[in-house]
PALO-694325 format. One line per 8 residues: number of its first residue (from 1); their letters; for each residue x, y, z of C-alpha. Coordinates in steps of 0.5 Angstrom, whole numbers, plus 500, padded with zeros to 3 digits. Each point is the difference from the previous one (the first is absolute). Last residue first. Layout:
BEGIN
NUM) a) X Y Z; ...
This chain:
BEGIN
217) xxxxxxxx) 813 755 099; 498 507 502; 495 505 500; 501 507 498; 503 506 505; 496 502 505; 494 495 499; 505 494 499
209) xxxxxxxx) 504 503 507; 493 501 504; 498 494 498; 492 500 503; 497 506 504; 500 498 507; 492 496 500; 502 496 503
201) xxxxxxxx) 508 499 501; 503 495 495; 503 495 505; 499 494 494; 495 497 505; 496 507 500; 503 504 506; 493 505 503
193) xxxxxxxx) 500 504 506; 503 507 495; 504 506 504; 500 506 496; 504 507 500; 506 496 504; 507 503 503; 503 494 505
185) xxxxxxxx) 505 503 505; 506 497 502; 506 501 505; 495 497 508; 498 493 497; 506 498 496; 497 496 494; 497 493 499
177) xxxxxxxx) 494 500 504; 497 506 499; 502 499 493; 495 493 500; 495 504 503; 499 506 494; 501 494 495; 494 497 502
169) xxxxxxxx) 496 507 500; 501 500 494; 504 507 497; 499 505 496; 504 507 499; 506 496 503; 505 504 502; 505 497 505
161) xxxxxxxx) 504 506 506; 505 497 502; 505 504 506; 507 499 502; 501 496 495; 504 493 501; 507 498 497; 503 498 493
153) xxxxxxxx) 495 493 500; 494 504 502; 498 501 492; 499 492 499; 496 501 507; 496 505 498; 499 496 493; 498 495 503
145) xxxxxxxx) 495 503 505; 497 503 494; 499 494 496; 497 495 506; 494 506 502; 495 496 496; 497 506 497; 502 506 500
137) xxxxxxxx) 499 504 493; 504 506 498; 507 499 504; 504 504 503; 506 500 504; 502 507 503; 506 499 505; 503 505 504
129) xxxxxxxx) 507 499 501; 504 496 506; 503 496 495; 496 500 494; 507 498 496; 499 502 491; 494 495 497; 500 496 493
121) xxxxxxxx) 497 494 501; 498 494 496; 497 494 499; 496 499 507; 495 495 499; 494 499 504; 497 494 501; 493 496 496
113) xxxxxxxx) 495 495 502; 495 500 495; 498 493 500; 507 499 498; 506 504 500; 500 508 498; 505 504 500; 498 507 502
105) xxxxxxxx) 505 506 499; 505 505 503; 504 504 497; 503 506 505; 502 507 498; 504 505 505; 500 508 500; 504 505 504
97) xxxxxxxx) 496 506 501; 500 507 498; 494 500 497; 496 498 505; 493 504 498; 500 497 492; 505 494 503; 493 498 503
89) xxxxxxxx) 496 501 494; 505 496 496; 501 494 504; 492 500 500; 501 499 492; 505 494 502; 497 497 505; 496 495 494
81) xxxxxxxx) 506 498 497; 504 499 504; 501 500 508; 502 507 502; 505 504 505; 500 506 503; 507 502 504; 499 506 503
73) xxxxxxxx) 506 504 505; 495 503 505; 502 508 502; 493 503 498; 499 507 498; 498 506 504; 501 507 497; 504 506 503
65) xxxxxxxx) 501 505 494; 506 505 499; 501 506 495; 496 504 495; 503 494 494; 498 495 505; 506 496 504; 497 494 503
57) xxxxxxxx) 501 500 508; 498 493 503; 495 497 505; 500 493 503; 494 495 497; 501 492 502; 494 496 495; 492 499 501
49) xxxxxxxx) 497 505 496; 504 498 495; 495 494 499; 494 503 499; 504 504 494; 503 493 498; 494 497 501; 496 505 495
41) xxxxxxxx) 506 500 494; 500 492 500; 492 501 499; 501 506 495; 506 493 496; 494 496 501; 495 503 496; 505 503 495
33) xxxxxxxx) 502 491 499; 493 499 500; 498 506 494; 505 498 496; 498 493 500; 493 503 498; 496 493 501; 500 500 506
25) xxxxxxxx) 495 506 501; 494 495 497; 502 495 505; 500 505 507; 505 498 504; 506 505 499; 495 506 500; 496 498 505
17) xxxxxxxx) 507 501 504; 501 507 497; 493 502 502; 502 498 508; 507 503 500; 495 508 498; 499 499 507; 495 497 505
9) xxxxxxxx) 502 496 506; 501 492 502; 504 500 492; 507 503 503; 500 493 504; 506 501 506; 502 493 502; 506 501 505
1) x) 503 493 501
């Protein structure tokens, strides 16, 4: 798996990151939600960069122009609720793409063990297409491999690309393990060490769903 960290080199991506982990920020939920969509927009533009190019002919109104767009057939597909306001930013630049949305949640059993549950699907085929799975917050890793696989069941991506603004690096090893080496890469604009014992990333930026959105019961 490729692992490419936009946060290793400076640009404007890292003011947004701040932004989304700063307490004080956080507090404007609408402010959260633009921070993430204007993250969703720099991986998509980062992430254009990597697809199939072959030049057309437009008609101009002064005659014809020859201009280099990209060929792949897009799905991008987010995990509710926290992925929807990346969803936006990435739908902002690949405005053509096909879109999927999956519901994913923890339940939580004894002493803080829980598993994922995946409570709805909504997602055309991805076979052979290029799948842009995004998440705001990698932590355990478990949630996106399911949701892969759950999307897998109508055939495999040519190419995946996982968005993930912040991730640990638990999570990082747990999806090298779990998905295709050599068709997915991973695109990250933080990488935390820590997992508290409720796998909440350290110091990540708490719940990215309830500071979105509102919290929830």
């Amino acid at each position: 798996m490729k692992i490419i960290n936009l946060g290793e080199k400076d640009s404007v991506l890292n003011s947004f990151i701040a932004e989304i982990r700063d307490h004080n920020i956080q507090k404007d939920s609408m402010r959260f939600r633009r921070n993430l969509e204007r993250i969703g927009e720099v991986f998509a533009y980062e992430i254009s960069r990597h697809l199939n190019y072959s030049e057309k002919e437009v008609t101009t109104p002064l005659g014809i122009a020859k201009c280099s767009t990209y060929d792949n057939k897009l799905v991008i597909a987010s995990i509710m609720r926290a992925g929807l306001p990346l969803h936006d930013g990435l739908l902002n630049y690949f405005d053509k793409a096909q879109n999927a949305f999956i519901a994913a949640y923890r339940k939580y059993g004894k002493d803080n063990k829980f598993t994922i549950q995946i409570e709805y699907a909504s997602s055309p085929t991805i076979e052979g297409k290029t799948l842009i799975l995004a998440d705001t917050m990698l932590a355990t890793g478990s949630s996106v491999v399911l949701t892969y696989n759950r999307l897998c069941e109508t055939g495999a991506p040519s190419h995946t690309h996982l968005v993930c603004p912040i991730a640990s690096s638990e999570g990082i090893e747990y999806l090298s393990k779990h998905l295709p080496h050599k068709t997915t890469t991973l695109w990250v604009g933080a990488i935390d060490e820590e997992l508290t014992i409720k796998a909440y990333i350290v110091p990540g930026l708490g719940d990215a769903g309830d500071l979105a959105y509102g919290s929830k019961l």
